[in-house]
C-alpha positions in Angstrom: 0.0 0.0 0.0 2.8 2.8 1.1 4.7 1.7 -2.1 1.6 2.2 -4.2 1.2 5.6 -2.7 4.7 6.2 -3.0 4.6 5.5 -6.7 1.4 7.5 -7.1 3.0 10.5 -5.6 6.3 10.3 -7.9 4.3 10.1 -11.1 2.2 13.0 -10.0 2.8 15.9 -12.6 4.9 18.8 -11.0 2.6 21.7 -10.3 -0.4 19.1 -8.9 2.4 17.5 -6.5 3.8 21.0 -5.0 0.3 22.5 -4.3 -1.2 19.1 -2.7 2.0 18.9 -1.2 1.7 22.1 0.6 -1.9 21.7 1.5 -1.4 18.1 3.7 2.4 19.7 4.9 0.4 22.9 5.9 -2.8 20.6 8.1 -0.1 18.7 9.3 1.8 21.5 11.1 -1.9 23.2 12.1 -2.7 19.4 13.7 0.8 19.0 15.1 0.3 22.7 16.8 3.5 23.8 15.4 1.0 26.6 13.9 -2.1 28.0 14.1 -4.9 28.9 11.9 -5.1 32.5 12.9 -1.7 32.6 11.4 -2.9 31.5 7.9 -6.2 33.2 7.0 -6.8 36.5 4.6 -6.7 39.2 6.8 -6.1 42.7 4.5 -5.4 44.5 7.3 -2.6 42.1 9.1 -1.1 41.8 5.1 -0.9 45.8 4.7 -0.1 47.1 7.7 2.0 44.6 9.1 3.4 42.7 5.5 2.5 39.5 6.9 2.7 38.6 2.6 2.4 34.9 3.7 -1.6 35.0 4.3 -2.2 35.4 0.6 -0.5 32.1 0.2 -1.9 30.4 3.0 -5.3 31.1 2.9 -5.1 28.5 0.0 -3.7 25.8 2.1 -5.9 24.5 4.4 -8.9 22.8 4.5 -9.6 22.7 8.0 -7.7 19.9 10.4 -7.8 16.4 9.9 -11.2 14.9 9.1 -14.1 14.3 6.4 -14.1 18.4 4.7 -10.3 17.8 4.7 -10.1 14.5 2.6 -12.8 15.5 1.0 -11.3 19.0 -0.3 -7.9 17.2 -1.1 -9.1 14.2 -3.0 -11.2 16.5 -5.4 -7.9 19.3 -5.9 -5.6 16.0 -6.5 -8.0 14.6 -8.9 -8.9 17.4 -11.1 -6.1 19.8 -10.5 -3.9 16.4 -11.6 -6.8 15.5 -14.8 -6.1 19.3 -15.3 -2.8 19.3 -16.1 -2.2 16.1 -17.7 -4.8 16.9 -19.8 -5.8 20.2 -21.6 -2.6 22.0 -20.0 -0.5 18.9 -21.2 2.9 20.6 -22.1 1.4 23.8 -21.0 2.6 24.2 -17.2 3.2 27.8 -17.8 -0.2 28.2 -19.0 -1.4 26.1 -16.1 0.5 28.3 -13.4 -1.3 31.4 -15.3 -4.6 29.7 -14.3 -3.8 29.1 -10.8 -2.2 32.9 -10.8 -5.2 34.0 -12.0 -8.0 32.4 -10.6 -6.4 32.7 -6.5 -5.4 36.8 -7.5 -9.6 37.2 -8.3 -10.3 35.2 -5.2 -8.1 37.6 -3.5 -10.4 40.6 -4.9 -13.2 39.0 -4.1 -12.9 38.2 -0.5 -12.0 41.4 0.3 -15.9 42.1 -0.1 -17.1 39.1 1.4 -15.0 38.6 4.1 -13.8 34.8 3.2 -10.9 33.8 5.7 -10.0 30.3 3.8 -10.3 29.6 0.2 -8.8 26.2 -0.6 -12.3 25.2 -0.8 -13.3 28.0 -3.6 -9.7 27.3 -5.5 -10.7 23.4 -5.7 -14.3 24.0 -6.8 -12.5 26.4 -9.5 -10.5 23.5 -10.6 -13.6 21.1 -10.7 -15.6 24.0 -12.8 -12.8 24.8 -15.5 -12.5 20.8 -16.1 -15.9 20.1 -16.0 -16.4 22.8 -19.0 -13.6 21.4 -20.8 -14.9 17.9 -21.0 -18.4 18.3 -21.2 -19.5 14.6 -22.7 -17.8 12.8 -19.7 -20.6 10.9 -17.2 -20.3 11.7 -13.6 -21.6 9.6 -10.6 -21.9 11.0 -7.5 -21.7 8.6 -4.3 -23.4 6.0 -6.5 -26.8 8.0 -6.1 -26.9 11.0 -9.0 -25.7 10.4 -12.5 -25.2 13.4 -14.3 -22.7 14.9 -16.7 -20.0 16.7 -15.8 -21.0 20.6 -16.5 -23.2 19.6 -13.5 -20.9 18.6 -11.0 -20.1 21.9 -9.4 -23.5 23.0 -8.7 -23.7 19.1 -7.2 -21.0 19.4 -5.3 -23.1 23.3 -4.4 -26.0 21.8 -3.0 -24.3 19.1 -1.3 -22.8 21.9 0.8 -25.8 23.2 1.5 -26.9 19.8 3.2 -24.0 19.8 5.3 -24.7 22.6 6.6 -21.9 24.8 4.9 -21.8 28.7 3.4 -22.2 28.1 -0.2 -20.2 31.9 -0.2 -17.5 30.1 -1.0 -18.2 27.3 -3.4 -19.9 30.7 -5.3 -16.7 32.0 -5.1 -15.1 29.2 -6.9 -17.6 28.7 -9.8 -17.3 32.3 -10.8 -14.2 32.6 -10.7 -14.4 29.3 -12.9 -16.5 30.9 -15.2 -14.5 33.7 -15.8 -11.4 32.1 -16.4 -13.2 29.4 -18.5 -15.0 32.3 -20.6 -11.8 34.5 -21.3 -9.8 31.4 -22.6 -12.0 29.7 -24.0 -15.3 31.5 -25.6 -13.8 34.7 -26.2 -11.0 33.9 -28.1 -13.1 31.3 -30.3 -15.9 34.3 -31.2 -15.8 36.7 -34.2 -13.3 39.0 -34.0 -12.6 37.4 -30.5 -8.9 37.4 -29.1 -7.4 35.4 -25.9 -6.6 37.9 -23.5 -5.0 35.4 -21.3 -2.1 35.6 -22.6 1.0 34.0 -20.2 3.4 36.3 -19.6 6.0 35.1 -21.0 8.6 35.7 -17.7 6.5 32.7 -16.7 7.0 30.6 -19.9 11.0 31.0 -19.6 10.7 29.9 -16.0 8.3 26.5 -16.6 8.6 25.5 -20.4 11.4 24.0 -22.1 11.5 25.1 -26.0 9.8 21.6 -27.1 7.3 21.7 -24.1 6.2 24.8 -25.9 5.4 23.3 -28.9 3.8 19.8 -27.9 -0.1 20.5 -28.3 -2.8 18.4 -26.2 -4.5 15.5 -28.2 -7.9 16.8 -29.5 -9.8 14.8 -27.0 -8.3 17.4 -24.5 -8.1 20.6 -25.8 -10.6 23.2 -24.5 -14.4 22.1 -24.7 -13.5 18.5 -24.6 -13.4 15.9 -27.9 -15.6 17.1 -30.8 -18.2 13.7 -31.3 -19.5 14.9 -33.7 
């Protein structure tokens, strides 16, 4: 079993492995008390006034301790941030960094109006909306009692939050944000006189693509909007 995990973990593409990485190293220090949570929320003021930079990294790192809404939070960012990358971004980890860049700098904006203090659970429900867009045809089965396809899963995953009692704030949160990086990549640019305004910077390319990562596009089957059936 620990050597099947093992092996797991070293095939896990680069970008997928660092931020799970950091979210279990990051619960493991808040369970082991050698931090605390107040130290790792959004707090504008604490950020400005006293440059504690750390909390807009943080904030995206824990799920809450050990238990059900942490497994839970980490199996769903391992699963689609790691279908994510080794799909649609395949050769694209510049592109896929952009997305993350993007998507937790709007967060950001955002919960300076609502007043979120955690959004690891808004970034994962990001990650499930911007798949679930891109591969549209796939069935989904959720807990062996909903069958459903994929564009579907998000509001799902919604309601089941509701039942548990949860603010949907923040799984809001994550489908807009979804929606708006899913929209500027990949409806604008395909529209009349549309253009991607996405664009990677390309400081960011040098640092994460190699020359013939560049140039080595996705299979059809997972390029924006999912395979074409026809």
């Amino acid at each position: 079993m620990a050597q099947a995990l093992q092996q797991e973990y070293m095939e896990m593409p680069i970008i997928t492995k660092a931020y799970t990485t950091a979210c279990v190293l990051t619960t493991a220090a808040v369970q082991l008390e050698i931090i605390s949570p107040f130290q790792l929320y959004f707090n504008p003021d604490l950020i400005i006034k006293h440059y504690q930079i750390w909390r807009l990294f943080t904030t995206f790192l824990f799920f809450g301790t050990f238990g059900f809404n942490f497994l839970f939070n980490l199996i769903f960012t391992y699963r689609y941030c790691r279908s994510l990358e080794e799909g649609s971004f395949r050769g694209r980890p510049a592109d896929f960094f952009y997305m993350f860049l993007f998507g937790g700098t709007l967060m950001i904006v955002i919960a300076i109006f609502v007043n979120q203090a955690f959004l690891g659970q808004a970034f994962t429900i990001m990650l499930v909306y911007i798949w679930c867009r891109r591969n549209p045809y796939v069935r989904m089965n959720f807990f062996g009692l909903l069958n459903f396809q994929a564009p579907y899963l998000p509001w799902v995953l919604l309601a089941f939050s509701l039942l548990l009692g949860n603010s949907v704030i923040v799984d809001l949160m994550g489908i807009a944000v979804g929606h708006v990086y899913f929209f500027l990549e990949d409806i604008c640019p395909n529209q009349p006189g549309g253009m991607r305004l996405l664009k990677t910077p390309w400081i960011i390319k040098y640092i994460f693509e190699s020359p013939i990562a560049e140039n080595q596009p996705p299979p059809p089957e997972d390029r924006p909007g999912g395979f074409n059936w026809g």
